[in-house]
FILO-515302 format. One line per field, with one value per atom (N, C-alpha, C): residue in one letter; chain; atom name; y, z, x. Coordinates in nm, 4 decimals. Atoms other than C-alpha are relative to their C-alpha. Layout:
<atoms>
r = (A/...)
c = (A/...)
a = (CA/...)
c2 = (Y/...)
c3 = (Z/...)
c1 = (X/...)
</atoms>
This chain:
<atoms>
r = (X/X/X/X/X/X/X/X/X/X/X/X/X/X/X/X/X/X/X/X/X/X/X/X/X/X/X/X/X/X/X/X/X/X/X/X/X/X/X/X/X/X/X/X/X/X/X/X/X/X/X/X/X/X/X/X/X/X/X/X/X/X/X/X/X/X/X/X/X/X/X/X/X/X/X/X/X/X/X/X/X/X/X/X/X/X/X/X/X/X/X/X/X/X/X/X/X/X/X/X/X/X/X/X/X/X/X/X/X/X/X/X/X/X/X/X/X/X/X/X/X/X/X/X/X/X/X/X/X/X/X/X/X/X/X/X/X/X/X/X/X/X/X/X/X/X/X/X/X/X/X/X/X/X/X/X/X/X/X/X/X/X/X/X/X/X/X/X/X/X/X/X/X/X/X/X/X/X/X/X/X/X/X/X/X/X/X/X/X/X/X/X/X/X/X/X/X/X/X/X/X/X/X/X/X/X/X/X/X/X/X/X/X/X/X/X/X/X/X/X/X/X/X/X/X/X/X/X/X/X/X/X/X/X)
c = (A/A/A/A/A/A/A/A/A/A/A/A/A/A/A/A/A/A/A/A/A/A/A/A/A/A/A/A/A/A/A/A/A/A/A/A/A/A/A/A/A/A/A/A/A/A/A/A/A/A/A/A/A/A/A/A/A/A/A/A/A/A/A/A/A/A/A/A/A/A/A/A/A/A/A/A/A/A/A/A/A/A/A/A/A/A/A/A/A/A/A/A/A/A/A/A/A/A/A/A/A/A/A/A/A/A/A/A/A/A/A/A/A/A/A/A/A/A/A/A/A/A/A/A/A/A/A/A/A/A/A/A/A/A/A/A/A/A/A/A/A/A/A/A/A/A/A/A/A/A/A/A/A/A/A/A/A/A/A/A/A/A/A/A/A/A/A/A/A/A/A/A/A/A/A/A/A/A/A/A/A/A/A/A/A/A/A/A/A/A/A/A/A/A/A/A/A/A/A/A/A/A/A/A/A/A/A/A/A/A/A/A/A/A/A/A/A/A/A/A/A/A/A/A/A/A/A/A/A/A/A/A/A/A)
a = (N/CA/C/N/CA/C/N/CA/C/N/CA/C/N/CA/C/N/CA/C/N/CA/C/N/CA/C/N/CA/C/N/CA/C/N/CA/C/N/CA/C/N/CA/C/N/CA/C/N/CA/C/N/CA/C/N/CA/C/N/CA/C/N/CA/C/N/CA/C/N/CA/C/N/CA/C/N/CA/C/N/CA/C/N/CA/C/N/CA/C/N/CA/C/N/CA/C/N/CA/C/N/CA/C/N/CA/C/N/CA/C/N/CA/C/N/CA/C/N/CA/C/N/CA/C/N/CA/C/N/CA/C/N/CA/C/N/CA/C/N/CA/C/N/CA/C/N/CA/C/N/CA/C/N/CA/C/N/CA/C/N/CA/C/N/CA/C/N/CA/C/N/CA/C/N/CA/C/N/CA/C/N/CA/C/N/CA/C/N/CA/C/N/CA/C/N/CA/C/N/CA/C/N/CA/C/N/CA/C/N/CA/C/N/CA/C/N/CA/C/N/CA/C/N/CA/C/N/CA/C/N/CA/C/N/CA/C/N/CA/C/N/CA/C/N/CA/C/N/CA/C/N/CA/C/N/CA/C/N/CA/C/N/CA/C/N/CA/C/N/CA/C)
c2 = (0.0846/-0.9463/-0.1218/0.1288/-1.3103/-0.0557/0.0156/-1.3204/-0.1642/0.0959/-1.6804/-0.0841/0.0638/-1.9084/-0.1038/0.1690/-2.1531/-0.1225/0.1298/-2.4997/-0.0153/-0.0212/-2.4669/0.0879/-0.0933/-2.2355/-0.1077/0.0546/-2.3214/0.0340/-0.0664/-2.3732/0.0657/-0.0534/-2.2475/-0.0964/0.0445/-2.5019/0.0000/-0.0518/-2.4420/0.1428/-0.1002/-2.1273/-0.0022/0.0568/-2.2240/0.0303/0.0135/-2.2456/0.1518/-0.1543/-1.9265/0.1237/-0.0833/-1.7388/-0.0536/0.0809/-1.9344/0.1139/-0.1037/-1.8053/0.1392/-0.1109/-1.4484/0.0490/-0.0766/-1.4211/0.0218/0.0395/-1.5114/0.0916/-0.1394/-1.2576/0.1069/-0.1568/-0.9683/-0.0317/-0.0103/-0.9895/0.0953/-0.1232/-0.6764/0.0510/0.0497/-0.7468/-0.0606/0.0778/-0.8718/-0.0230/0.0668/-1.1239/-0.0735/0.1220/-1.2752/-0.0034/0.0587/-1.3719/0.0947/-0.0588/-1.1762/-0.1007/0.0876/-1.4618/-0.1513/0.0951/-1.8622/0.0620/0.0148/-1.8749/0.1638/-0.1487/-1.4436/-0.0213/-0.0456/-1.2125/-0.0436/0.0073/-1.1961/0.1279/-0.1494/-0.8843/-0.0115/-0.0195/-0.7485/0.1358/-0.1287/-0.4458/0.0265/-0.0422/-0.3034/0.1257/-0.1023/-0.0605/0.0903/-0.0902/0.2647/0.1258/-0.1326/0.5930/0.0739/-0.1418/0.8047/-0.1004/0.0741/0.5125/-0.1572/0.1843/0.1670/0.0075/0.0506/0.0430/-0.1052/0.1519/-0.2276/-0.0748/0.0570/-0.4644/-0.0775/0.1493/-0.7110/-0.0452/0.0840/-0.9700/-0.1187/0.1268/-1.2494/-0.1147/0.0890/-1.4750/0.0228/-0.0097/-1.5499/0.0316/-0.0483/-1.5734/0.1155/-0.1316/-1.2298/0.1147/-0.0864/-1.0914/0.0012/0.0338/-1.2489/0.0758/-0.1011/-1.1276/0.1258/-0.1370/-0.8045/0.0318/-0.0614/-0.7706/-0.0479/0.0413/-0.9390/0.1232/-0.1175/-0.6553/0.1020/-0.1094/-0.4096/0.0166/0.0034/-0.5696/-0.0090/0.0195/-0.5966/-0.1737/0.1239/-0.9640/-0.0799/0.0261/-1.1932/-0.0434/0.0669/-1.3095/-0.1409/0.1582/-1.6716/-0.0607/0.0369/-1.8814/-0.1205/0.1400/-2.1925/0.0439/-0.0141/-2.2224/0.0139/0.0099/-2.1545/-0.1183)
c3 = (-0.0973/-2.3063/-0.0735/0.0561/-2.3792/0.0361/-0.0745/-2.3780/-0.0473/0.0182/-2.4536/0.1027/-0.0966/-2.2193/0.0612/-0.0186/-1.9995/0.0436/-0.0234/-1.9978/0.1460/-0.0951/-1.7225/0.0981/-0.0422/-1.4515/0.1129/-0.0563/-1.3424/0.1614/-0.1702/-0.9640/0.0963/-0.0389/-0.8906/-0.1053/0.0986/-1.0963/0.0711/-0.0780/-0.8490/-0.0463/0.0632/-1.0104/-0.1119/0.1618/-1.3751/0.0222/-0.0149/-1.2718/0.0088/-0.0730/-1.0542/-0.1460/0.1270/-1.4165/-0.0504/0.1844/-1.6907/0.0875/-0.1069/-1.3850/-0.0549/0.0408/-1.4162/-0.1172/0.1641/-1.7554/-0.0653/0.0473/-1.8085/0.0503/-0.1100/-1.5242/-0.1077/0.0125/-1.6567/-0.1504/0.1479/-2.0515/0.0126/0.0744/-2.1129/0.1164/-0.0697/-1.8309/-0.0706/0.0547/-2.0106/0.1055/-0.0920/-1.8279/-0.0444/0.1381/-1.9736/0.1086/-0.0976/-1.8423/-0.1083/0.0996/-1.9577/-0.0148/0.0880/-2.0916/0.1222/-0.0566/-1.9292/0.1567/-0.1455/-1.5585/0.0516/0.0048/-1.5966/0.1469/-0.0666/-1.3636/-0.1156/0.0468/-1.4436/0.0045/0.0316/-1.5933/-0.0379/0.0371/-1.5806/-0.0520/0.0658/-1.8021/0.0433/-0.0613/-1.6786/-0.0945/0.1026/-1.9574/0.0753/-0.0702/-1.8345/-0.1198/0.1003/-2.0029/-0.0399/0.0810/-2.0680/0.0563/0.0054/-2.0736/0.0615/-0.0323/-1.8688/0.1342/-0.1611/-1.5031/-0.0353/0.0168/-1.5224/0.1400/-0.1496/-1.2012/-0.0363/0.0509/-1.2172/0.1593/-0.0680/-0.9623/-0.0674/0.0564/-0.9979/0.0460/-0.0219/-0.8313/-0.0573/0.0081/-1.0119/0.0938/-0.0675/-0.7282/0.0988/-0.0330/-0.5755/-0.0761/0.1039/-0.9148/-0.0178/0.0324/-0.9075/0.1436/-0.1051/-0.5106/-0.0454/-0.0020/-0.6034/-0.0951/0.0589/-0.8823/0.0578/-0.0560/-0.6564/0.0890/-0.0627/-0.4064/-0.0750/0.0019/-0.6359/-0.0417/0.0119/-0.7990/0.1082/-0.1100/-0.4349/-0.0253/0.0001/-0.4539/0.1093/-0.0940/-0.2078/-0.0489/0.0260/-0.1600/0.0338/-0.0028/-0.2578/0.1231/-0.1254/0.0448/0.0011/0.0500/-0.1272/0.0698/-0.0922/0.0531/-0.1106/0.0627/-0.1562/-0.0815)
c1 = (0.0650/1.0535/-0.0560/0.0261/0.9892/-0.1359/0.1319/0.5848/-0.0220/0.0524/0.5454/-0.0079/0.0249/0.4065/0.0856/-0.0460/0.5758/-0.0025/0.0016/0.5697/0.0209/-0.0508/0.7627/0.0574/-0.0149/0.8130/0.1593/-0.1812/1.2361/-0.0240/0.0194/1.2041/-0.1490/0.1482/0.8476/-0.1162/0.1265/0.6129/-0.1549/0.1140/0.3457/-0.1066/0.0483/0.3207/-0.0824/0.0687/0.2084/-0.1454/0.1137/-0.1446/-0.0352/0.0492/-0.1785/0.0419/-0.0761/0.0183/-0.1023/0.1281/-0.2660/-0.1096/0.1142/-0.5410/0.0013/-0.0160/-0.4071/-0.0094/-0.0465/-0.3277/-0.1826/0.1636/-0.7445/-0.0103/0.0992/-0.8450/0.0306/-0.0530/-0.6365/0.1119/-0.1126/-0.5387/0.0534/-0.0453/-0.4616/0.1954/-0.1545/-0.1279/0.0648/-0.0513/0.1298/0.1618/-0.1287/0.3844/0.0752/-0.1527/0.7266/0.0989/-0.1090/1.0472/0.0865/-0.1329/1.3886/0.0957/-0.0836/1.5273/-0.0290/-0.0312/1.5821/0.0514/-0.0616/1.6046/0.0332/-0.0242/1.6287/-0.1884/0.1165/1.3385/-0.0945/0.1546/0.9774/-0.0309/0.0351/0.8337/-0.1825/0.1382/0.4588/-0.0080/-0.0088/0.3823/-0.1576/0.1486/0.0364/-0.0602/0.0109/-0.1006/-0.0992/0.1172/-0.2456/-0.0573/0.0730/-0.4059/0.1363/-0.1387/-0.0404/0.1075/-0.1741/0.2329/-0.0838/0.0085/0.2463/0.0663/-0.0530/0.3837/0.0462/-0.0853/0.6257/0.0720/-0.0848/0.7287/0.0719/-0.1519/1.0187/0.0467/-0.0207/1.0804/0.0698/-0.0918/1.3419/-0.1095/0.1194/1.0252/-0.1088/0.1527/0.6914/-0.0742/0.0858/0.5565/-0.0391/0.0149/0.6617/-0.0625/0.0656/0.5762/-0.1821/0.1797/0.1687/-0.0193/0.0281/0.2001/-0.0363/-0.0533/0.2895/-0.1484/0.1431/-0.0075/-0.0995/0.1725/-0.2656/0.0076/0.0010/-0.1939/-0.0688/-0.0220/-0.1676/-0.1942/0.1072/-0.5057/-0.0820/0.1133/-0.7011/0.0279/0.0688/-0.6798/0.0466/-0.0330/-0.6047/0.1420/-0.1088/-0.2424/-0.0394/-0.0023/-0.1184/0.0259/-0.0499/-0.1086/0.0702/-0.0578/0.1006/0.1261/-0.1562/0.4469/0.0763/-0.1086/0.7693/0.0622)
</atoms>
């Protein structure tokens, strides 16, 4: 998994922000891309292993952990 940040989010740059946001809230989440223009992967570390989601959209993937965290969903359009 490719944890380095990006400059650019391909097709979703709206996102960028709401990803820096998260990544502050909730270090211990770690979020990468499987390669250029690939899904988006969140690894969620628990007490006996980890939870991993994968969405080809950032922003289904930050949905998906604001849910899973209680938070509110994004209300930015596509």
């Amino acid at each position: 998994m490719n944890m380095r940040r990006p400059s650019l989010v391909w097709g979703e740059p709206d996102q960028v922000q709401r990803l820096r946001a998260f990544r502050a809230a909730y270090p211990p989440v770690v979020i990468g891309t499987l390669g250029y223009g690939g899904a988006w992967q969140a690894r969620i570390p628990e007490e006996n292993g980890e939870t991993v989601f994968t969405r080809y959209l950032l922003k289904d993937l930050l949905d998906r952990l604001a849910a899973l965290l209680g938070e509110p969903p994004d209300e930015g359009t596509r």
